[in-house]
NUKOL-106385 format. One record per residue: x, y, z of N, C-alpha, C in turn. Coordinates in Angstrom, 2 decimals, padded with zeros to 5 digits. Atoms other than C-alpha are relative to their C-alpha. Layout:
+---------+---------+---------+---------+---------+---------+---------+---------+---------+
!      nx !      ny !      nz !     cax !     cay !     caz !      cx !      cy !      cz !
+---------+---------+---------+---------+---------+---------+---------+---------+---------+
!       X !       Y !       Z !       X !       Y !       Z !       X !       Y !       Z !
...
+---------+---------+---------+---------+---------+---------+---------+---------+---------+
This chain:
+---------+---------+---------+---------+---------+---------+---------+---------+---------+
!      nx !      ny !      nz !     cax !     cay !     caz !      cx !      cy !      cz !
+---------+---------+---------+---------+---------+---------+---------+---------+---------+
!  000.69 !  000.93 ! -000.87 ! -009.70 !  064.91 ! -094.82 ! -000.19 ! -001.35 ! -000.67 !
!  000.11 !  001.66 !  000.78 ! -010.39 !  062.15 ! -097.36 !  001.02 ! -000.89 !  000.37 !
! -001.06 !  001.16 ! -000.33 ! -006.96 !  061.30 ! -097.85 ! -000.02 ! -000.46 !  001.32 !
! -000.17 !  000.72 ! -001.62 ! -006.24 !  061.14 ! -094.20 ! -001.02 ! -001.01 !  000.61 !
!  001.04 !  001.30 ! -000.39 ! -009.56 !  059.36 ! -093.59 !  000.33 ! -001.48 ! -000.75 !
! -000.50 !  001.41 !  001.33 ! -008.14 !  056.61 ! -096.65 !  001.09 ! -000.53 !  000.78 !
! -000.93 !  000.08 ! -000.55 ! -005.21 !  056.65 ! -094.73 !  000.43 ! -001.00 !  001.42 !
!  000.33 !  000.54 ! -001.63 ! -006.15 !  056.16 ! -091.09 ! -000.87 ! -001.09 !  000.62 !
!  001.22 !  000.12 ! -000.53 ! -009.32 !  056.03 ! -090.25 ! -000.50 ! -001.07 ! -000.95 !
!  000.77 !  000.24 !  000.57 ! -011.07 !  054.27 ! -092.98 ! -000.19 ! -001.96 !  000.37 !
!  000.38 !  001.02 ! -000.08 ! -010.88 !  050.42 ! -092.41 ! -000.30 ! -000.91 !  001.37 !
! -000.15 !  000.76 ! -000.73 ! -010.19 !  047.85 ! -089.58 ! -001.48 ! -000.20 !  001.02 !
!  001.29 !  000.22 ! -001.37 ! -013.36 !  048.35 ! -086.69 ! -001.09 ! -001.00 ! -000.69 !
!  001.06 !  000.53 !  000.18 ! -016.07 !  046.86 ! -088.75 ! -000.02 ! -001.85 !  000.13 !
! -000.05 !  000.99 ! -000.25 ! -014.42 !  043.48 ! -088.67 ! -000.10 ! -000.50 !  001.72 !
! -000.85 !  000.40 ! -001.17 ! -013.01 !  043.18 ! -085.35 ! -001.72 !  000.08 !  000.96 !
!  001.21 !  000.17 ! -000.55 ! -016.79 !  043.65 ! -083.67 ! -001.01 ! -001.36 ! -000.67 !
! -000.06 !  001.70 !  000.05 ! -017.75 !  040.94 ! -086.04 !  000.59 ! -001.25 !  000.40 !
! -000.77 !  001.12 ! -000.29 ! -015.05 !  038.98 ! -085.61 !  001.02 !  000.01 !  000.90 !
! -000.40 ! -000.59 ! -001.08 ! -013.09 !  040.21 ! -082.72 !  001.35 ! -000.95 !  000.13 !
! -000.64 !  000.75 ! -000.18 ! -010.82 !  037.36 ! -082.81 !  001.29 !  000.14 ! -001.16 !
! -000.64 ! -000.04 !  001.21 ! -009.29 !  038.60 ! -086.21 !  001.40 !  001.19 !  000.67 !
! -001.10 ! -001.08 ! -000.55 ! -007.33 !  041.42 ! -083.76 !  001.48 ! -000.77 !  000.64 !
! -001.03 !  000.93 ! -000.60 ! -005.28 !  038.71 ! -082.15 !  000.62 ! -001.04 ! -000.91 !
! -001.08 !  000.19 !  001.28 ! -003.62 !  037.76 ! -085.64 !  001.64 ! -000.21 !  000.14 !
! -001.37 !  000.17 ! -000.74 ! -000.51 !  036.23 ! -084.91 !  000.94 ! -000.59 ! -001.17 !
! -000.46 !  000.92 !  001.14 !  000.50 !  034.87 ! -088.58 !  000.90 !  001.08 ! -000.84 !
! -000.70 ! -000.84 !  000.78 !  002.31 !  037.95 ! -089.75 !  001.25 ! -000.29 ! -000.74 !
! -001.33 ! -000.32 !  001.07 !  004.41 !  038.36 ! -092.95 !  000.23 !  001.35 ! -000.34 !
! -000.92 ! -001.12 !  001.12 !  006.58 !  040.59 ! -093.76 !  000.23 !  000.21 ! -001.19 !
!  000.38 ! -000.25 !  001.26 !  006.22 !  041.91 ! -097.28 !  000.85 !  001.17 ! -000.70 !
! -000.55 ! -001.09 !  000.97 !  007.72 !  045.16 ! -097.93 !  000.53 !  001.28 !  001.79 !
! -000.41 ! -000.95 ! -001.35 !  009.02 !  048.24 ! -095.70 !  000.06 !  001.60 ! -000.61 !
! -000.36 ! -001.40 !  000.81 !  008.43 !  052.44 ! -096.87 !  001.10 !  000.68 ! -000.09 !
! -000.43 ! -000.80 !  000.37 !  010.26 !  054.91 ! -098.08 !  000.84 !  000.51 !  001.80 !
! -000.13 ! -000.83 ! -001.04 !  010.15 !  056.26 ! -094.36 !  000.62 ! -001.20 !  001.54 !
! -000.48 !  000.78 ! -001.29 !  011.39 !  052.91 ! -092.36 ! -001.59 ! -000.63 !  000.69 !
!  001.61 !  000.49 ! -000.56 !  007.50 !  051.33 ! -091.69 !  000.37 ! -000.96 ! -000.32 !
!  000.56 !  001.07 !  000.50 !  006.87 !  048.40 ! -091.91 ! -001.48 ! -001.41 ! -000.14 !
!  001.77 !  000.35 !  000.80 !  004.03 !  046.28 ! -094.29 !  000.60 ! -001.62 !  000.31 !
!  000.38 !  001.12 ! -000.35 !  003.18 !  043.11 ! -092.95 ! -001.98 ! -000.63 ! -000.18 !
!  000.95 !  000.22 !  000.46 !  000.00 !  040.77 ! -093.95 ! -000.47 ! -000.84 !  000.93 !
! -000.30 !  001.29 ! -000.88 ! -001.31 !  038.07 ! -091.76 ! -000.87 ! -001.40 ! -000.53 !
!  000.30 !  001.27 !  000.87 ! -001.77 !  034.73 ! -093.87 ! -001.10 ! -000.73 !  000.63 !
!  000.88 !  000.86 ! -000.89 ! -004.09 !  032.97 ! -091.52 ! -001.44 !  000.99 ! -000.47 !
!  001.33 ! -000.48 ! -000.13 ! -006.43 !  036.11 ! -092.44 ! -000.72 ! -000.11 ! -001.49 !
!  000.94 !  000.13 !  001.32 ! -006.77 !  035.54 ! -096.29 ! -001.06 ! -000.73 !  000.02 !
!  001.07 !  000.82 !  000.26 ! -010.04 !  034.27 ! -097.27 ! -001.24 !  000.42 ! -000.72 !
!  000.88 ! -000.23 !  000.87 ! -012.80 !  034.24 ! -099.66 ! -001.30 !  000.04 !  000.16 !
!  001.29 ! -000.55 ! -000.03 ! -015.50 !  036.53 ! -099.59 ! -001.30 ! -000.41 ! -001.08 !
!  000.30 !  000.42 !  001.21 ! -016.43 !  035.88 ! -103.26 !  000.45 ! -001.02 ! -000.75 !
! -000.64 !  000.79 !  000.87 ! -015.55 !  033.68 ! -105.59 !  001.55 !  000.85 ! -000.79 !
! -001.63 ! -000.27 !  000.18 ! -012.59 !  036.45 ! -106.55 ! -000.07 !  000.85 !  000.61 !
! -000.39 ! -000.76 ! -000.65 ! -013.10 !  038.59 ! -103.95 !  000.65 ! -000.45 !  001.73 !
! -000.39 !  000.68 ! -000.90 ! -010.69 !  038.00 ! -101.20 ! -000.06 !  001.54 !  001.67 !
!  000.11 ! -000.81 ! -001.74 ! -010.45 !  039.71 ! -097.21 !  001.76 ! -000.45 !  000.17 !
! -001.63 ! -000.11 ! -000.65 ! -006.50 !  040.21 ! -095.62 ! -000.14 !  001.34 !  000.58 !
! -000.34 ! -001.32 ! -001.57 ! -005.59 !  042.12 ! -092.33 !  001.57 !  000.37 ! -000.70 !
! -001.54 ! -000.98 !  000.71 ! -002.72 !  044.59 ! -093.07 !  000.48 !  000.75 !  001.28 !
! -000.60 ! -000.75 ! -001.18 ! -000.38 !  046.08 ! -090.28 !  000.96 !  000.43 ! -000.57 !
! -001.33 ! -000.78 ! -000.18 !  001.86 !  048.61 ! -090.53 !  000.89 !  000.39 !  000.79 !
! -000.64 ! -000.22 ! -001.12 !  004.35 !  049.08 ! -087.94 !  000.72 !  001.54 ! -000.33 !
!  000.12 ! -001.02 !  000.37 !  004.99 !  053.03 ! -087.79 !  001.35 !  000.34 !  000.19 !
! -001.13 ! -001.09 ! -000.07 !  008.38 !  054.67 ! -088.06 ! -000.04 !  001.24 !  000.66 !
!  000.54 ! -001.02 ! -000.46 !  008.99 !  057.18 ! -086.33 !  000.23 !  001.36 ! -000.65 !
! -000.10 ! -000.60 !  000.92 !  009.68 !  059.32 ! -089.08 ! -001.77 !  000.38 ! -000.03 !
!  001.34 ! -000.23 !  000.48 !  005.94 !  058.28 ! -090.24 ! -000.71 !  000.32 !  001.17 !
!  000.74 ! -000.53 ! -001.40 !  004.54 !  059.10 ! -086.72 !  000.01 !  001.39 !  000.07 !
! -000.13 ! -001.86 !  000.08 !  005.61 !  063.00 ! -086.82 ! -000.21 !  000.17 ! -001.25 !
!  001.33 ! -000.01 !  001.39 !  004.13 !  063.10 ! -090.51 ! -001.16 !  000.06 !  000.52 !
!  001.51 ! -000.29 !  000.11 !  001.24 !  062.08 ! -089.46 ! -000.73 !  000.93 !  001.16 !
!  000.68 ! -000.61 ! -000.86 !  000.61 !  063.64 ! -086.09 !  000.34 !  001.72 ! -000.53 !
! -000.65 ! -001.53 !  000.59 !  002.03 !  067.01 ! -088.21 ! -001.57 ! -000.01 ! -000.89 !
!  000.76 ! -000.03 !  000.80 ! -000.77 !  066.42 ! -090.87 ! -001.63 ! -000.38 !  001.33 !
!  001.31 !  000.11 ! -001.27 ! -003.57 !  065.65 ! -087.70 ! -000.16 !  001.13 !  000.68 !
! -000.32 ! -001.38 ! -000.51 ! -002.58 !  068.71 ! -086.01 ! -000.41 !  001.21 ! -001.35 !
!  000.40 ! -000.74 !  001.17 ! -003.02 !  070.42 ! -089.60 ! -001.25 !  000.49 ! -000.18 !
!  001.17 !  000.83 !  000.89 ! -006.35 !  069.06 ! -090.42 ! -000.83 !  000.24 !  001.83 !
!  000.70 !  000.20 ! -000.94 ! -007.45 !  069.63 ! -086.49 ! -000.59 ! -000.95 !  000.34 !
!  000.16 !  001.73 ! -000.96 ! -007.69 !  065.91 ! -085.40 !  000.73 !  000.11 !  001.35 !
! -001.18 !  000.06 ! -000.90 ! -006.75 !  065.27 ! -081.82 !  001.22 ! -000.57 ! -000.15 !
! -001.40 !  000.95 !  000.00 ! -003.31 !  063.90 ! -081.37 !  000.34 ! -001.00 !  001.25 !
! -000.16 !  000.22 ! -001.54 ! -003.27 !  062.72 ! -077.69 !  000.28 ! -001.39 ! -000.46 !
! -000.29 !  001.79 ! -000.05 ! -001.42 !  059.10 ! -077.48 !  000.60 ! -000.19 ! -001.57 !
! -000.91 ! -000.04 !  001.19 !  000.17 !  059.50 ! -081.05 !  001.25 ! -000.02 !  000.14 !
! -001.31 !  000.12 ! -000.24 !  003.31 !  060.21 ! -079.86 !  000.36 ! -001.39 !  000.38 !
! -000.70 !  000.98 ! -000.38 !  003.33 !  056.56 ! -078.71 ! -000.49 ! -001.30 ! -001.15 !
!  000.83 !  000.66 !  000.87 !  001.30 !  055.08 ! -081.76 !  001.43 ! -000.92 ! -000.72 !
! -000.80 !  001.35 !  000.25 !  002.79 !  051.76 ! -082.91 ! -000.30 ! -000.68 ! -001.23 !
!  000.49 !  000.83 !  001.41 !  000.90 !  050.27 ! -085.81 ! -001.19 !  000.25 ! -000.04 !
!  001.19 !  000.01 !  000.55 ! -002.13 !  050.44 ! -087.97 ! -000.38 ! -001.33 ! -000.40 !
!  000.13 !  000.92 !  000.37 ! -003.97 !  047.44 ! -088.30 ! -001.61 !  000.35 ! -001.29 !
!  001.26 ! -000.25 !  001.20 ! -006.47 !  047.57 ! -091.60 ! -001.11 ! -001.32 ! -000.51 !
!  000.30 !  000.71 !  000.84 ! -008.96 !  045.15 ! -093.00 ! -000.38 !  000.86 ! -001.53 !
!  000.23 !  000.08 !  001.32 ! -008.85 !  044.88 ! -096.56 ! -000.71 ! -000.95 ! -000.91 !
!  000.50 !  001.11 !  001.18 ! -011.07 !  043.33 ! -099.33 !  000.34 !  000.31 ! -001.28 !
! -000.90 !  000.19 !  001.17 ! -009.31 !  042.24 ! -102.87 ! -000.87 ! -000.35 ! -000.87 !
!  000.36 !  000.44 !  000.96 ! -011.10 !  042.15 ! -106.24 !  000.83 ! -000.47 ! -000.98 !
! -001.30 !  000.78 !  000.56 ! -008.83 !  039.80 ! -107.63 ! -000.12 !  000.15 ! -001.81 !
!  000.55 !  000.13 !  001.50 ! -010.66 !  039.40 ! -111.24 !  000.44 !  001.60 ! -000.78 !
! -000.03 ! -001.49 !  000.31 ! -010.58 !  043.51 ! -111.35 !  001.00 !  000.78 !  000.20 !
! -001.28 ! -000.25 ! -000.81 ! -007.81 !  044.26 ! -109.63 ! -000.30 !  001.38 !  000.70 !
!  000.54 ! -001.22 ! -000.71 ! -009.53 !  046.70 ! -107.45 !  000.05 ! -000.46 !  001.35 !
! -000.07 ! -000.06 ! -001.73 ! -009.65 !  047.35 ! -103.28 ! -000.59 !  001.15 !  000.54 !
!  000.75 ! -001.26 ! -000.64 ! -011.26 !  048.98 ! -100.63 !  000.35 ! -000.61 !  001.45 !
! -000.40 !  000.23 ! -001.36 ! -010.75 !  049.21 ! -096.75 ! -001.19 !  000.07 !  000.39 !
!  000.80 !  000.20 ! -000.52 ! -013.22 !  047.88 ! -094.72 ! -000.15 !  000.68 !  001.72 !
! -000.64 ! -000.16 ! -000.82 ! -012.07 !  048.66 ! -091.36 !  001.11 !  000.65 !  000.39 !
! -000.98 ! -000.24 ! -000.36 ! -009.19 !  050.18 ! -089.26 !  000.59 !  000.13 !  001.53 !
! -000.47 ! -000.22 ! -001.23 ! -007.58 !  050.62 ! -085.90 !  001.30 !  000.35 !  000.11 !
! -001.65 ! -000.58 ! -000.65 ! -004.23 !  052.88 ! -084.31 ! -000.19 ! -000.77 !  001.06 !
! -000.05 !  000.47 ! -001.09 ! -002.62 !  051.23 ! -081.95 !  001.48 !  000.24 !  000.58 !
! -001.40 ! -000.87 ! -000.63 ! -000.27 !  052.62 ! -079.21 !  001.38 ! -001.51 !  000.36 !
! -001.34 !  001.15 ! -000.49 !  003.64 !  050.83 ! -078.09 ! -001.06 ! -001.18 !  000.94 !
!  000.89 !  001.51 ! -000.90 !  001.01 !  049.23 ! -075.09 ! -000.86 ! -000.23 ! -000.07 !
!  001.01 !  000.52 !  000.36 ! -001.58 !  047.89 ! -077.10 ! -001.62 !  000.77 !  000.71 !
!  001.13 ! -000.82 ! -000.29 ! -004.17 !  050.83 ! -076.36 ! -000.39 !  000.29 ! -001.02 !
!  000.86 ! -000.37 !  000.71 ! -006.50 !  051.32 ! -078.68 ! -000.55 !  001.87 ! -000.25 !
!  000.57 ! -002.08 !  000.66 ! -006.59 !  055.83 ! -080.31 ! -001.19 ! -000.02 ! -000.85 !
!  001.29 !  000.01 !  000.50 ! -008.78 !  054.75 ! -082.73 ! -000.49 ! -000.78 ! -000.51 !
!  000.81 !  000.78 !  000.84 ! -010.82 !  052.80 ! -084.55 ! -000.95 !  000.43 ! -000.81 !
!  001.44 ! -001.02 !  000.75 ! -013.44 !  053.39 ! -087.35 ! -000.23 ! -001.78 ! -000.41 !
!  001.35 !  001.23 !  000.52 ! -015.74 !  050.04 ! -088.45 ! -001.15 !  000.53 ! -000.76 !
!  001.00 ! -000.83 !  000.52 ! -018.12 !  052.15 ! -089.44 !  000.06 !  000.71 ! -001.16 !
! -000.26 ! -000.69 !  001.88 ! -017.09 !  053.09 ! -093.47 ! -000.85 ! -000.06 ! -000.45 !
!  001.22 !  000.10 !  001.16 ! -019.82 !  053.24 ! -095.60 !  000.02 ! -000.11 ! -000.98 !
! -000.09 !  000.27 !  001.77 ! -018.98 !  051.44 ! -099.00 !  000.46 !  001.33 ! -000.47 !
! -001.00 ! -000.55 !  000.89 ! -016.10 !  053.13 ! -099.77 !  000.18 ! -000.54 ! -001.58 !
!  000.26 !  000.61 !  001.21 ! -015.23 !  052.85 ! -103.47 !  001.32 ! -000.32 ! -000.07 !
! -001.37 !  001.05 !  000.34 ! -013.09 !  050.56 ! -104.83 !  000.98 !  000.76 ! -001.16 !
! -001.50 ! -001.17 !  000.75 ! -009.52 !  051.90 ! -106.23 !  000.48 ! -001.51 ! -000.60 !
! -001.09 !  001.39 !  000.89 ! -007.08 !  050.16 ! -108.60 !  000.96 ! -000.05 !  000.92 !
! -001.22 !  000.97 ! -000.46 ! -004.55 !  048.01 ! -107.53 !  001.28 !  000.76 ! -000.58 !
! -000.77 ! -000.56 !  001.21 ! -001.70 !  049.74 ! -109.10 !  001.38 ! -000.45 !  000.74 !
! -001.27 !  000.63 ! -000.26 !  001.99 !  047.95 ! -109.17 !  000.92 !  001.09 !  000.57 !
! -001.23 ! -001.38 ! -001.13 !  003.83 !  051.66 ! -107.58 ! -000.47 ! -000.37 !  001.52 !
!  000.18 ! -000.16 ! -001.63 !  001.98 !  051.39 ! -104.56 !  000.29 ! -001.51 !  000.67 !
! -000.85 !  000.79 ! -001.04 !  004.08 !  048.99 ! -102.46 ! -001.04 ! -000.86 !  000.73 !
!  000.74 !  000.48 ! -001.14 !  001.54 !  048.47 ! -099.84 ! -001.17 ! -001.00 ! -000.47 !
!  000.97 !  000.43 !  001.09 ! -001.41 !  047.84 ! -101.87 !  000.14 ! -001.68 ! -000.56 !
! -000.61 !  001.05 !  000.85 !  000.48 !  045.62 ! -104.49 !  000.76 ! -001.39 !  000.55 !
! -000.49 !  000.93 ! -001.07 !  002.24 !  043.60 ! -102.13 ! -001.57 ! -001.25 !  000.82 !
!  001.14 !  000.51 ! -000.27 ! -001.38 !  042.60 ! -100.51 ! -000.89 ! -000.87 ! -001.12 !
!  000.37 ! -000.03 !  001.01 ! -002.83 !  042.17 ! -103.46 !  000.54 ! -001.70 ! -000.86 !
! -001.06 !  001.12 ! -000.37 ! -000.06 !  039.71 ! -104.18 ! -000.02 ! -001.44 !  000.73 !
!  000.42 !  000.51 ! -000.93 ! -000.44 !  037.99 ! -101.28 ! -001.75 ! -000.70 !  000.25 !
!  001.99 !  000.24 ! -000.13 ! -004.47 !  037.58 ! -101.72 !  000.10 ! -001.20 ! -001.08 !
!  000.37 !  000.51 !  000.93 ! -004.62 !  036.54 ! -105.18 !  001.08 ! -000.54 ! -000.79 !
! -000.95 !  000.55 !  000.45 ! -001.53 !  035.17 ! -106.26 !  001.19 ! -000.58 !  001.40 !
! -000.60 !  000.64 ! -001.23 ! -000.58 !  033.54 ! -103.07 !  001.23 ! -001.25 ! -000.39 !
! -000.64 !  001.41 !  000.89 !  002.97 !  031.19 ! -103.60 ! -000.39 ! -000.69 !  001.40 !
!  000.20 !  001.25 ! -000.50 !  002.98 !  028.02 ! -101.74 !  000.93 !  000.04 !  001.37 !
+---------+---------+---------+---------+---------+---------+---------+---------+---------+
């Protein structure tokens, strides 16, 4: 359940009721693409500074459909509904970047189907703890990247 909650569930809602306007993100970069045919996109318009080195960036994944029967295989596992998965399209995440530390945590999250229907959302995390940054993980590192070593 963790993982999958780290996975899924854990970031994007808490912004988007603050800031509701952050869902209609239209600045997307392309960054990287998995193992499984996904693809990791950032959206530049959303970097910005929380802290003096802690930064905020929206993260979308666009889902393969490889990674779609993974996950609705591991939801079905784990007894999560599945209903509207089969048409699930992208994960959109907020993320905040401890640039100085090189640590992260997901604030937010939202699934979202091919016609922009909303499966889930969670906003509601409760100071998750902050993980390393670590240069294997693609997704991560790439963001990370993008936050705190932004080129021109």
């Amino acid at each position: 359940m963790t993982s999958f909650k780290r996975l899924i569930f854990l970031p994007l809602f808490f912004l988007l009721i603050i800031h509701p306007e952050a869902a209609n993100c239209e600045n997307w970069l392309k960054y990287g693409v998995t193992r499984d045919g996904s693809v990791l996109s950032y959206d530049k318009d959303s970097i910005a500074d929380r802290t003096r080195h802690i930064k905020q960036i929206w993260f979308k994944r666009e889902v393969s459909d490889q990674s779609r029967e993974i996950l609705i295989k591991r939801m079905k596992a784990q007894g999560f509904p599945t209903e509207g998965y089969d048409k699930l399209s992208h994960h959109i995440v907020l993320f905040v970047i401890n640039c100085k530390e090189k640590k992260y945590k997901a604030l937010s999250t939202a699934d979202i189907d091919k016609n922009g229907k909303e499966l889930f959302r969670n906003n509601s995390i409760e100071q998750p703890n902050w993980e390393d940054v670590l240069s294997e993980n693609i997704m991560i590192y790439g963001l990370y990247e993008a936050a705190c070593n932004p080129s021109p």
